[in-house]
C-alpha positions as CSV (number, residue, x, y, z in Angstrom):
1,X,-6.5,5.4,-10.7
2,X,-10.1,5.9,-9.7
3,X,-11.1,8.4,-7.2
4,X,-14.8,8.2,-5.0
5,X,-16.7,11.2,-4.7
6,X,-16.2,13.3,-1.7
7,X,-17.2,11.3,1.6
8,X,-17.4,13.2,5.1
9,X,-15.3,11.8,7.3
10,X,-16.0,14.1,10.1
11,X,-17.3,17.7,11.1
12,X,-14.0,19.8,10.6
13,X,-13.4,21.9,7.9
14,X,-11.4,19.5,6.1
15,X,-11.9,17.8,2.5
16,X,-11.9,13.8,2.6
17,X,-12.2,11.5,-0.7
18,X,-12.7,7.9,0.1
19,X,-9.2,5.9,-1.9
20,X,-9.0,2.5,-1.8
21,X,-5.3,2.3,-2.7
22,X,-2.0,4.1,-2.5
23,X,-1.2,6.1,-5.6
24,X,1.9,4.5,-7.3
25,X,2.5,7.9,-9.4
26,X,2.6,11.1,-7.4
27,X,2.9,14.7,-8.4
28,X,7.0,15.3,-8.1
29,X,7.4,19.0,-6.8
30,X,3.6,20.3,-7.5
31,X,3.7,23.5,-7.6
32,X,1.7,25.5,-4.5
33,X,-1.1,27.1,-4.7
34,X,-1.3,30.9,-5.6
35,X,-2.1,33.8,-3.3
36,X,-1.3,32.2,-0.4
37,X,0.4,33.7,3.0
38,X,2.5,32.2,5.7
39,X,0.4,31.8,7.8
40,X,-1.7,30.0,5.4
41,X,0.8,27.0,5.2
42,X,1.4,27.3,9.3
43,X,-2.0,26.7,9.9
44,X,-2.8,24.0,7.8
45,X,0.7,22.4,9.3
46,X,-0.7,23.2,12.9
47,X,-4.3,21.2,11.6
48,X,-2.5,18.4,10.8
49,X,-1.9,16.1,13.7
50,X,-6.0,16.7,14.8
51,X,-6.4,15.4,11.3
52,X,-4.4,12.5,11.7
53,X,-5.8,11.8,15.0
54,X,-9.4,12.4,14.2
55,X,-9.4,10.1,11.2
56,X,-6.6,7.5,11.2
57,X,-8.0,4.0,11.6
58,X,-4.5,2.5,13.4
59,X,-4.3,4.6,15.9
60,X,-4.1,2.1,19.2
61,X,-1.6,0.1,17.0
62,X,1.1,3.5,17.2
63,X,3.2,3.5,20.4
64,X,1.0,4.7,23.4
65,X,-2.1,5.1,21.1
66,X,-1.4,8.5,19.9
67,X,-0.4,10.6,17.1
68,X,3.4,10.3,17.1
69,X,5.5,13.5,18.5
70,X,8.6,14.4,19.5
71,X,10.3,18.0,20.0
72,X,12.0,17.7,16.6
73,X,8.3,17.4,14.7
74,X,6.9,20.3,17.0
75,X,10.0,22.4,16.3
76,X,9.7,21.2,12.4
77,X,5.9,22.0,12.3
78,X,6.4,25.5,14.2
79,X,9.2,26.5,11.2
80,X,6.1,25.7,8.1
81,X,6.1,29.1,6.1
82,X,5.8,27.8,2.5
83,X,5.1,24.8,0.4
84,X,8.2,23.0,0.9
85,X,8.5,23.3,4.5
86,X,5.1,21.9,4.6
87,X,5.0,19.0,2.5
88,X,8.4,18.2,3.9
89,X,6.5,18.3,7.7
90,X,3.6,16.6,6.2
91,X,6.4,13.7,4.9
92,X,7.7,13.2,8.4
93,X,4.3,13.5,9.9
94,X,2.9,10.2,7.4
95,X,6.1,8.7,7.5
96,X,6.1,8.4,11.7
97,X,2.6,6.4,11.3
98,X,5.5,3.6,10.0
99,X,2.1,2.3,7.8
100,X,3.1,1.6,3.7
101,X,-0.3,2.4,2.9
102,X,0.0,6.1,4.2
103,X,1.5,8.9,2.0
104,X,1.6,12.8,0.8
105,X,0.0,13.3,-2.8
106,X,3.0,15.1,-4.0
107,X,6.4,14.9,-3.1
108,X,10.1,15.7,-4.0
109,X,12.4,13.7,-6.7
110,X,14.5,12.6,-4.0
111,X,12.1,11.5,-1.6
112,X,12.3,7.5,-0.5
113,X,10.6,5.3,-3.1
114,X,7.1,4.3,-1.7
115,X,6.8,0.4,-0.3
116,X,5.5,-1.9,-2.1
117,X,4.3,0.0,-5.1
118,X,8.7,0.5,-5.9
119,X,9.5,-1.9,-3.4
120,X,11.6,-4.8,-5.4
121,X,13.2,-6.4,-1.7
122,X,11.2,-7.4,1.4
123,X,12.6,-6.9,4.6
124,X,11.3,-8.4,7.9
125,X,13.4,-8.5,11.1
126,X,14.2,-11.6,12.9
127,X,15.7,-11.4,16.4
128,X,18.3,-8.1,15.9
129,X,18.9,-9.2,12.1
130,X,17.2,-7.5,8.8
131,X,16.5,-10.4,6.9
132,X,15.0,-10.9,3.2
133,X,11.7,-12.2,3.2
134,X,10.9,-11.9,-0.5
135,X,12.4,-10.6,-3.8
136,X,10.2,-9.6,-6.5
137,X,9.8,-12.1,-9.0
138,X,11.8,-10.3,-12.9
139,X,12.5,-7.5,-10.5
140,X,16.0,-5.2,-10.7
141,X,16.9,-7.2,-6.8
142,X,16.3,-10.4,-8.7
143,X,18.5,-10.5,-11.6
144,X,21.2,-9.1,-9.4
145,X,20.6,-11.8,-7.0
146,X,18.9,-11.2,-4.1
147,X,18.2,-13.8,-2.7
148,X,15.7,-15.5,0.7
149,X,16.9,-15.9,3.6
150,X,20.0,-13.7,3.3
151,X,21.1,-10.8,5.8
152,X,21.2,-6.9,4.7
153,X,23.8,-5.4,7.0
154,X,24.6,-1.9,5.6
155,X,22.9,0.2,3.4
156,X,25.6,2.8,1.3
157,X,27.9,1.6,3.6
158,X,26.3,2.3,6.8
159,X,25.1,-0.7,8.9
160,X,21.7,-0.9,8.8
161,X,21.2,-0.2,12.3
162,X,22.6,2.2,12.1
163,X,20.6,3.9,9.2
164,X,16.9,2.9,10.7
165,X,18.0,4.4,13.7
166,X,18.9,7.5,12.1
167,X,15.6,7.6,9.7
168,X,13.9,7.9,12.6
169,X,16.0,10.0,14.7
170,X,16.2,12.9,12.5
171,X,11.9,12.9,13.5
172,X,13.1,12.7,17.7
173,X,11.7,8.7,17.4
174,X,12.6,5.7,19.0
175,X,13.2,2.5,16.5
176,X,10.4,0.5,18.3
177,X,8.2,-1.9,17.2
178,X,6.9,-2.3,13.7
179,X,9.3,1.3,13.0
180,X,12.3,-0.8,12.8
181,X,11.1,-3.5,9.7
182,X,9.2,-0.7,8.2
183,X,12.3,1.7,7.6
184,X,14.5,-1.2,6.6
185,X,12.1,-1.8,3.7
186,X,11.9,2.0,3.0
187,X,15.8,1.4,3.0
188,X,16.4,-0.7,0.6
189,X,14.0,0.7,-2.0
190,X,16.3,3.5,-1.9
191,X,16.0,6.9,-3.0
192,X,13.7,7.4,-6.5
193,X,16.6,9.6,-7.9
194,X,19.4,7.5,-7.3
195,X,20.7,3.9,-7.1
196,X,20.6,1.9,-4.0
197,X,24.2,0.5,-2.7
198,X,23.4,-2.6,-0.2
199,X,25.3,-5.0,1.2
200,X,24.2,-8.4,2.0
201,X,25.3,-11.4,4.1
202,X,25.0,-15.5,3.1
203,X,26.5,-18.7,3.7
204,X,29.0,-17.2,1.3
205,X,30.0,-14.0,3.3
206,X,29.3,-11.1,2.2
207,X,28.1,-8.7,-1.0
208,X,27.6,-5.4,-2.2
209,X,25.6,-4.4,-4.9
210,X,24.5,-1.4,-6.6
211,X,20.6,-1.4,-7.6
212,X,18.8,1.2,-9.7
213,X,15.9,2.3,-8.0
214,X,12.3,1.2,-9.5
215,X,11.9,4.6,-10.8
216,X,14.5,4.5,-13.3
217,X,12.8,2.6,-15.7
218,X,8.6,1.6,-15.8
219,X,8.3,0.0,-18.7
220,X,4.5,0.2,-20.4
221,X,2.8,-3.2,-19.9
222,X,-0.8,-4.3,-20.8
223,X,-3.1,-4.3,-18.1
224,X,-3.7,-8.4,-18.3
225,X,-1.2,-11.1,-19.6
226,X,-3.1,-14.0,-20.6
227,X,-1.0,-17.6,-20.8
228,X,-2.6,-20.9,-21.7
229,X,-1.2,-24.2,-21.5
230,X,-2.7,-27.7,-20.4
231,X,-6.3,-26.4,-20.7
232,X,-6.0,-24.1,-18.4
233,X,-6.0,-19.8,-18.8
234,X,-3.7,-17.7,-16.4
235,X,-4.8,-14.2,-16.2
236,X,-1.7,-12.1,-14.4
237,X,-2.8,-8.6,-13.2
238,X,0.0,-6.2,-14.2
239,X,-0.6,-3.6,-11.2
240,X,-3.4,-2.5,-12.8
241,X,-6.5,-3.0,-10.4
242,X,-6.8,0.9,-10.0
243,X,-7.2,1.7,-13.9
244,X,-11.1,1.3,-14.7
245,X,-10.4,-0.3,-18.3
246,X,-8.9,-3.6,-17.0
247,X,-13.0,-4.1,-16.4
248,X,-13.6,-4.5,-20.1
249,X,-10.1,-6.7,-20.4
250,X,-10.6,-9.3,-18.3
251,X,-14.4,-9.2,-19.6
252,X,-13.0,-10.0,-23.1
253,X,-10.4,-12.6,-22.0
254,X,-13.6,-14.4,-19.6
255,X,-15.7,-14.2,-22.8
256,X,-12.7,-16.5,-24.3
257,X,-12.6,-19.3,-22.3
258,X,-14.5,-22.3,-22.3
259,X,-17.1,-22.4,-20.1
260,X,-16.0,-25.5,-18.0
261,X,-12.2,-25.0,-18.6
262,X,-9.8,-23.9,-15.1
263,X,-8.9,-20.2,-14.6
264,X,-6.3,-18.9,-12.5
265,X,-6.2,-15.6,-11.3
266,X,-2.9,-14.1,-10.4
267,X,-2.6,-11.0,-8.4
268,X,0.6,-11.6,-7.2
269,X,1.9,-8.0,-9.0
270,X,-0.4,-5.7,-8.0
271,X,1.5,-3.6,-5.3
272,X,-0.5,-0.3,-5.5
273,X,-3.9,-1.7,-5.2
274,X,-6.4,-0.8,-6.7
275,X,-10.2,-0.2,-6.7
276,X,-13.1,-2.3,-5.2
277,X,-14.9,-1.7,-8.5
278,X,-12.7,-3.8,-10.6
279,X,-12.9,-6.1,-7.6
280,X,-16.5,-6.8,-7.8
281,X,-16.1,-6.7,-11.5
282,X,-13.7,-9.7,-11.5
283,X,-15.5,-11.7,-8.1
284,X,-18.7,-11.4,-10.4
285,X,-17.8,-13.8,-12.9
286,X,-17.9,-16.7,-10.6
287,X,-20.6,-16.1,-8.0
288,X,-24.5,-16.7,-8.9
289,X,-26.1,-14.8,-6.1
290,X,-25.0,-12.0,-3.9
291,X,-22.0,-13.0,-1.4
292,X,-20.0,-11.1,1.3
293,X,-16.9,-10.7,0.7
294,X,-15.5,-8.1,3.4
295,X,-15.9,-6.1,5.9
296,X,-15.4,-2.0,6.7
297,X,-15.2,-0.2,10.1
298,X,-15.2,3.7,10.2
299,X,-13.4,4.5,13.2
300,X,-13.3,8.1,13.1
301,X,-17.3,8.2,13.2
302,X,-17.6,6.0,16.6
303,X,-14.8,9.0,18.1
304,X,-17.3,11.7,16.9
305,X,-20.2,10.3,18.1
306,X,-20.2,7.3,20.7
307,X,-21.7,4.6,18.0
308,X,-19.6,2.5,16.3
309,X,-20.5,1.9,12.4
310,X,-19.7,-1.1,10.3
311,X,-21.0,-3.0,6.9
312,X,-20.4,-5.8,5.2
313,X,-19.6,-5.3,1.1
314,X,-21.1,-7.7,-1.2
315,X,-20.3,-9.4,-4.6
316,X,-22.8,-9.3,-7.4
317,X,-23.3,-11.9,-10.0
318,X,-23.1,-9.8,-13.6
319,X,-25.6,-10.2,-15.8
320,X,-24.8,-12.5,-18.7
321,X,-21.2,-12.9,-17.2
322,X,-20.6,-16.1,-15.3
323,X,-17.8,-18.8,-15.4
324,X,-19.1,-22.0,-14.0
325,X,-15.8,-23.6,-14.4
326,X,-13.1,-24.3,-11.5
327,X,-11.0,-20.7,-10.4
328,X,-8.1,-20.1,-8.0
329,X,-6.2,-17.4,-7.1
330,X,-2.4,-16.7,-6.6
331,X,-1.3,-13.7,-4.4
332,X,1.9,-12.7,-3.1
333,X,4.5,-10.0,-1.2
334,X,3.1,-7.9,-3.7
335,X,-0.3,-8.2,-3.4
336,X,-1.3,-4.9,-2.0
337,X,-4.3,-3.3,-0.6
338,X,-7.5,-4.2,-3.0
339,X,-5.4,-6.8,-4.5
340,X,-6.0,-8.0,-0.7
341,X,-9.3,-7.3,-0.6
342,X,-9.8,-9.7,-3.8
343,X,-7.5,-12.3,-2.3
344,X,-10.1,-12.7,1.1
345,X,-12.8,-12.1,-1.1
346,X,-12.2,-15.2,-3.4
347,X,-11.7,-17.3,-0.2
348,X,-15.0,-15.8,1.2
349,X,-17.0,-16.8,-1.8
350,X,-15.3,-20.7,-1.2
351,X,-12.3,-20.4,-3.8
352,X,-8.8,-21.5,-3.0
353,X,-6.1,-18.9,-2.8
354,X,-2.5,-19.4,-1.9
355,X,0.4,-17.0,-2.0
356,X,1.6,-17.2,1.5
357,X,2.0,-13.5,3.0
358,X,0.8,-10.5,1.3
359,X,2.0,-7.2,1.6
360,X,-0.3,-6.8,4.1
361,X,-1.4,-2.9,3.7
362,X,-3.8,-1.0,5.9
363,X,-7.5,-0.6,5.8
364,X,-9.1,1.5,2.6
365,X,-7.2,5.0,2.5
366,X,-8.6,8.4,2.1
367,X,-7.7,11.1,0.9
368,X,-7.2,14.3,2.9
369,X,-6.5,18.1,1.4
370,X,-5.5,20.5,4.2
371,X,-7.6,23.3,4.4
372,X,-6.0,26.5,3.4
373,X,-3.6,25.4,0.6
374,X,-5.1,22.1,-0.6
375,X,-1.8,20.0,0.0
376,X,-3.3,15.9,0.2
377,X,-2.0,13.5,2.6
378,X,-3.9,9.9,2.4
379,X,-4.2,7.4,4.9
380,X,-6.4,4.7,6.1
381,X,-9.5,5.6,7.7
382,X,-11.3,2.5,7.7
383,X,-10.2,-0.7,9.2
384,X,-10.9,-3.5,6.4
385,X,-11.6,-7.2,7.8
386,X,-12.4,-10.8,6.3
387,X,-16.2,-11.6,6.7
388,X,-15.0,-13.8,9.4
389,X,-13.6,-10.8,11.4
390,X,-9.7,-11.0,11.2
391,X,-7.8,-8.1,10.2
392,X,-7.4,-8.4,6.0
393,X,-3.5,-7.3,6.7
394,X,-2.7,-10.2,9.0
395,X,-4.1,-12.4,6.6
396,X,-1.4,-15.4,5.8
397,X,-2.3,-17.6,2.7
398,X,-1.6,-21.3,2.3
399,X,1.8,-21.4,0.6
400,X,1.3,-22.3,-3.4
401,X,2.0,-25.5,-4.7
């Protein structure tokens, strides 16, 4: 993953990198920091709901427009005297922003897997039911499967309103809102030390099945896979629009093809984002002058100071790199964060994309490390919009073919 250089995000003593993504590989259990007291960890615990509502760029859409808190967080916060209690504080603290693209920078082995990155079912709710939106295309969910359209009523036995009720009760929350869907998906991606056991309901009654979670097993893949057939060349993104080297990949693959010959781009597997670099680096090939492409707002600067502040990012043409021929784009469920951003950017520069919903992921993440004993949290702190002005994560493709 590619990290920007430290960016101010405001006048508290508080170290912010700009992130573009959410990191799909965390630290399991990093170890604290030496030398430190206490207090060091209580004070960085009491600092962090200021931080969170100084800088998060969601706030007005968390019930009643505030930092989330109850009397169990207060009382949870108020225990913090080491590492553990903290990050596990810090957990609860992310987790009640009920936003996939907010997270801690290290965590513990049985911690829920993160949404999408491990994410292999997609849960929306429909009236009072949890229904399946989406199943990772190859995925573990698949090849048991999984299938559209069908009901999952109970999660290691429990019925599934009963366990999002619960997630969020042990934090003194209400289920409201967006918190209901969002835990259901944390849900059923299950624990990342364990196997998932979920029961689902069809027009044939009902199943249960046991799942390994997505952490068992992450088999090493090249960044690109490059299929040809008819005349025209596929390139499928294999989650890796956060590692820098995919530039000089998908350079060598554009050198390949014939210059009038179709392209498709496929982005529908990139789940953890990635970086607006590569971005750029892959609109570049098919513009010929400088082209908008999104759109940033820094929320936390209009709160300091009175004046709101927002840009528009452009695409580049690259010298000696352009593909006159026709390109599309295919996105997906798992089409996260940057992945996103290159979906609305190849339909601002007049491509066609399809792909139906995306995973629709927050504004461009920061990252945050606490003051006293460096422990990260990351969450987005800029709101990220089409050139046209709508919210990139409410952004719904035309379905493909």
């Amino acid at each position: 993953m590619s990290f920007h250089p430290a960016t101010p995000i405001s006048r508290r003593t508080l170290t912010a990198t700009r992130y573009l993504v959410p990191c799909a590989f965390l630290l399991l259990g990093a170890a604290p920091a030496p030398d430190l007291s206490s207090a060091d960890y209580a004070s960085d615990a009491r600092s962090l709901a200021r931080l969170i509502a100084d800088n998060y760029a969601y706030l007005d859409d968390l019930p009643g427009g505030a930092v989330p808190s109850s009397p169990q967080l207060t009382a949870e916060r108020d225990a913090v005297h080491d590492h553990d209690s903290l990050l596990h504080y810090a957990e609860d603290m992310i987790a009640a922003l009920a936003d996939h693209h907010a997270l801690t920078g290290s965590s513990f082995k049985d911690d829920w897997g993160i949404v999408p990155s491990y994410a292999d079912i997609w849960i929306v709710k429909s009236g009072d039911a949890y229904v399946v939106d989406a199943v990772k295309d190859g995925s573990i969910a698949a090849k048991a499967g999984v299938r559209v359209g069908e009901r999952l009523v109970k999660a290691d036995g429990q019925p599934i309103d009963a366990a999002v009720a619960v997630f969020w009760s042990r934090m003194g929350l209400q289920p409201v809102g967006e918190r209901a869907p969002f835990a259901a998906r944390v849900i059923a991606t299950g624990r990342r030390d364990r196997p998932r056991v979920l029961t689902f309901a069809g027009p044939q009654g009902e199943r249960t099945l046991t799942l390994d979670s997505l952490y068992k097993d992450q088999p090493d893949r090249p960044a690109l896979t490059v299929t040809t057939a008819k005349g025209v060349t596929t390139i499928r993104f294999n989650n890796s629009i956060g590692d820098l080297g995919t530039i000089k990949a998908f350079d060598a693959v554009m050198a390949s093809v014939p210059a009038k010959a179709p392209v498709v781009i496929d982005v529908s597997d990139v789940p953890s984002g990635g970086t607006t670099a590569i971005a750029r680096a892959v609109m570049g090939w098919f513009v010929t002058r400088p082209m908008p492409y999104q759109m940033h707002q820094l929320p936390s600067e209009e709160r300091e100071t009175g004046i709101r502040r927002q840009w528009v990012e452009y695409v580049l043409p690259r010298v000696g790199k352009y593909h006159p021929g026709p390109v599309s784009v295919r996105a997906g469920r798992w089409t996260g964060s940057m992945g996103e951003g290159l979906a609305v950017g190849f339909l601002a520069i007049g491509k066609p994309v399809c792909g139906g919903r995306m995973a629709g992921l927050k504004g461009a993440v920061y990252d945050f490390d606490l003051p006293k004993t460096g422990l990260r949290v990351k969450f987005p702190a800029e709101r990220i919009y089409t050139v046209a002005g709508a919210p990139r994560e409410k952004v719904v493709l035309p379905r493909c073919g």
